[in-house]
C-alpha positions as CSV (number, residue, x, y, z in Angstrom):
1,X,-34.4,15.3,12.7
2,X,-32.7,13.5,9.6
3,X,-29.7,11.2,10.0
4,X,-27.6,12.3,7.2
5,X,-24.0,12.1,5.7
6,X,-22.0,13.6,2.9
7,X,-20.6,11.1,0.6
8,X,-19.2,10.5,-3.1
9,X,-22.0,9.0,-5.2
10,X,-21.0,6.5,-8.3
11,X,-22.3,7.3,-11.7
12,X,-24.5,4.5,-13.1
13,X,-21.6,2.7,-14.8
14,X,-19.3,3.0,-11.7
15,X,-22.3,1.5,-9.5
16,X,-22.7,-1.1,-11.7
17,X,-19.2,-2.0,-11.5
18,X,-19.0,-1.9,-7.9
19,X,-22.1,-4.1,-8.1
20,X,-20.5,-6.9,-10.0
21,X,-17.6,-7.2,-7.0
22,X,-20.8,-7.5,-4.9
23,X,-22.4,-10.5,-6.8
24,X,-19.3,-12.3,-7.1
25,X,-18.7,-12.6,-3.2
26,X,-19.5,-15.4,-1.5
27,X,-23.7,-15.2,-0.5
28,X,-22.7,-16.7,2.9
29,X,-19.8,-14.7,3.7
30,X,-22.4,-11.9,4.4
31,X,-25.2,-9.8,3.7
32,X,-25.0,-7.6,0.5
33,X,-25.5,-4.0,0.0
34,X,-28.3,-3.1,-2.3
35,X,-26.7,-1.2,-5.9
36,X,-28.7,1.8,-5.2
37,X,-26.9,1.9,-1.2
38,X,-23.7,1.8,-2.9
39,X,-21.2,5.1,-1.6
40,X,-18.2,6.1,-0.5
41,X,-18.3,8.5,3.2
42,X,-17.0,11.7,3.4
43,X,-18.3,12.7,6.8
44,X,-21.2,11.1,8.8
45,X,-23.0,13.7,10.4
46,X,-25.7,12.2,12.8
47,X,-29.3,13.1,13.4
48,X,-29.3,16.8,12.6
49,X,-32.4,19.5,12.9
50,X,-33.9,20.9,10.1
51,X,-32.1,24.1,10.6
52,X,-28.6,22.6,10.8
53,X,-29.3,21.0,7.2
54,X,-30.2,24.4,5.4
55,X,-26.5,25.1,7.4
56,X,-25.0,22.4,5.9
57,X,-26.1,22.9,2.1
58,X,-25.7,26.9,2.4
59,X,-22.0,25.8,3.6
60,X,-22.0,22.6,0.8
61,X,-22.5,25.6,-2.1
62,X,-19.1,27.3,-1.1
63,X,-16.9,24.4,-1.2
64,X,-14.2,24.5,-3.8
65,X,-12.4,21.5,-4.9
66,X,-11.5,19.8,-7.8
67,X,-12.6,16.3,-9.7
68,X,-10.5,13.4,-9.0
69,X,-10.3,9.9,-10.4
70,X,-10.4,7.4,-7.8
71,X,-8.9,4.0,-8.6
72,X,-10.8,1.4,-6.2
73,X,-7.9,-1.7,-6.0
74,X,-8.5,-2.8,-2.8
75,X,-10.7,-5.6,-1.5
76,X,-10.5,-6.1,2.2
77,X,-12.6,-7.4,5.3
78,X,-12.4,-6.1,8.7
79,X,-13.4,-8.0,11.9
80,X,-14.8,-5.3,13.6
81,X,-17.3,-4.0,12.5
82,X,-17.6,-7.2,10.5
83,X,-17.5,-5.8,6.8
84,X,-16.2,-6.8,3.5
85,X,-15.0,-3.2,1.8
86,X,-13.8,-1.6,-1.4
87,X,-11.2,1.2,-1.2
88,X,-8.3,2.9,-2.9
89,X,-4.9,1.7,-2.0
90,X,-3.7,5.6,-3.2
91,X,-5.8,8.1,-1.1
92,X,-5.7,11.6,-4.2
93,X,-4.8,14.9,-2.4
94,X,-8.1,16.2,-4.3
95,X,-10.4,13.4,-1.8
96,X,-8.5,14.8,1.6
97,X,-8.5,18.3,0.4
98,X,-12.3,18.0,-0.2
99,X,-13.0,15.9,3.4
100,X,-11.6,18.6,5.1
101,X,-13.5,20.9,3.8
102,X,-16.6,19.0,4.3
103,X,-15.5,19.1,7.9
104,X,-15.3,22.2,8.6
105,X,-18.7,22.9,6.9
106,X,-19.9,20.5,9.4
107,X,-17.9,22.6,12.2
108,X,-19.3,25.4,11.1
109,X,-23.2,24.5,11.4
110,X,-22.3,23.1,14.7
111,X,-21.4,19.4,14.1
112,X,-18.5,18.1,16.3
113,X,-16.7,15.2,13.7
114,X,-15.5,12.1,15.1
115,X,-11.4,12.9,15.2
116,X,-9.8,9.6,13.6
117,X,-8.1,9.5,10.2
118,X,-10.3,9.4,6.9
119,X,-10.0,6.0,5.1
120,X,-12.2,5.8,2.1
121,X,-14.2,2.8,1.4
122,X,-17.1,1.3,-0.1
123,X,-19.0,-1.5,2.0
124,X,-19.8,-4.5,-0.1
125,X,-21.3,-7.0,3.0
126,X,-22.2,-6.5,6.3
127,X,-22.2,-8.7,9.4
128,X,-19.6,-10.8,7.0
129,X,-18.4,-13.0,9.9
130,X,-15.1,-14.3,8.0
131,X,-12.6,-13.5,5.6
132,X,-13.5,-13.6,2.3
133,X,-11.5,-15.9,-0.5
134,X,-9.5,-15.0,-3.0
135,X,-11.1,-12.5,-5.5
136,X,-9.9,-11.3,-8.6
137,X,-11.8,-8.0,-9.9
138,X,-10.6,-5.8,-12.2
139,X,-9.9,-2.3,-10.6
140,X,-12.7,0.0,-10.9
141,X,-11.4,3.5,-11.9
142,X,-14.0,6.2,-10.9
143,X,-14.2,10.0,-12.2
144,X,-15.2,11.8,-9.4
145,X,-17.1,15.1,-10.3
146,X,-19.6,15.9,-7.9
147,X,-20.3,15.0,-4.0
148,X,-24.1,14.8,-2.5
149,X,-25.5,15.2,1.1
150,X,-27.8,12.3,1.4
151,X,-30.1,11.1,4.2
152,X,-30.2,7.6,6.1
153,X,-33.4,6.1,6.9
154,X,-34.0,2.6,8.7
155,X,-36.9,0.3,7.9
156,X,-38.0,-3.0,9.2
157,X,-36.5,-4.5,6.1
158,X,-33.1,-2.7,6.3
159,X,-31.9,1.0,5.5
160,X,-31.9,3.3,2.8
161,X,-30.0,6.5,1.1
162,X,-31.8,9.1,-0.5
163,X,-29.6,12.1,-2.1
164,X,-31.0,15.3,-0.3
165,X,-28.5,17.6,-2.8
166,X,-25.5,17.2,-5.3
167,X,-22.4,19.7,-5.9
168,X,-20.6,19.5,-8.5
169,X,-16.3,19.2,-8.1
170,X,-14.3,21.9,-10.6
């Protein structure tokens, strides 16, 4: 069993982008995500059998969708589940067109999605307990060209990501 998730990956400059938001949070608001955890979610797809990932990459190969550019503007922190995020204020048809096909590859091996609207986002700080100050950044413009299924794995120390498989976006 593998806990795994499809998800938008940045290119090294994007990720080093995102990383500089990171660093110039507060250290106290929260707890930082590590550069190399940095992603956006397409679908989280829960502890799967071996079986049911071969599914999911055979179905990963036929999706068709285009590149996009994704323009992250939007610095927010939500309560519940305590998180200080990154996201697009413009949501580009290209990102819901490709979630929903994600999703039905996940029907299709079997997966049953949770059923709530898809809001894009990148998590910056976890268990961040208040509302973070002021922040100016520069908007972060992002080329998307390809998406990856990537596994989740929990250590003593905290979690990691490891890309299981990239596609690339027409």
């Amino acid at each position: 069993m593998a806990r795994l998730f499809f998800a938008l990956w940045p290119d090294d400059k994007t990720r080093q982008q995102i990383n500089d938001v990171i660093e110039a949070l507060p250290a106290k608001v929260g707890r930082r995500v590590t550069p190399e955890n940095i992603h956006i979610t397409l679908a989280f797809l829960g502890s799967v059998r071996d079986e049911v990932t071969e599914c999911l990459q055979d179905q990963a190969k036929i999706i068709r969708a285009d590149g996009f550019k994704l323009s992250l503007d939007s610095l927010d922190w939500r309560k519940k589940p305590q998180i200080v995020w990154l996201a697009p204020s413009f949501v580009p048809d290209e990102l819901t067109n490709l979630v929903m096909q994600i999703n039905k590859a996940a029907n299709d091996c079997g997966i049953k999605l949770e059923d709530r609207p898809y809001k894009p986002h990148i998590t910056l700080l976890r268990k961040a307990k208040r509302k973070i100050p002021e922040n100016s950044f520069r908007t972060i413009n992002w080329n998307v060209e390809s998406f990856v299924l990537a596994q989740s794995v929990t250590h003593p120390e905290g979690v990691s990501y490891t890309v299981l498989n990239s596609w690339r976006l027409k």
